[in-house]
C-alpha positions, 0 to 999 in steps of 0.5 A: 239551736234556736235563735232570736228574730232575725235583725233588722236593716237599721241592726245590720247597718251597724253592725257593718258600720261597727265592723268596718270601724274596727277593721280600719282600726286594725289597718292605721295600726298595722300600716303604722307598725310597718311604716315603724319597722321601714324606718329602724331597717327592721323589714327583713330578717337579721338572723345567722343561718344554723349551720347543718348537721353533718353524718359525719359527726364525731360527737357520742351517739344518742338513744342506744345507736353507734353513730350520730345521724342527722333528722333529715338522713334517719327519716 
């Protein structure tokens, strides 16, 4: 693979000036968006827990088999 003449000082000066740029960019959005979230009490999850399966289950078994059996007990 062939590249082109390698770039110089001056190049990468801007090329680093570019990128730092950008990445603060990046941070004032993020740490806006954080600060955004703080305020409407939205940093922590707000969700139910799903309730688990149980062996037990009287519901009608699936794919041929004669009894329900959760995931975690099949594997």
């Amino acid at each position: 693979m062939a590249h082109g003449p390698a770039p110089s000082d001056s190049q990468m000066a801007l090329r680093v000036e570019r990128a730092q740029r950008l990445f603060s960019r990046v941070l004032v959005s993020w740490a806006g968006d954080l600060l955004e979230l703080r305020r409407r009490k939205l940093l922590q999850p707000d969700w139910d827990r799903a309730i688990p399966a149980h062996s037990s289950a009287v519901d009608p078994a699936s794919q041929g088999g004669s009894s329900v059996v959760p995931m975690n007990d099949a594997a």
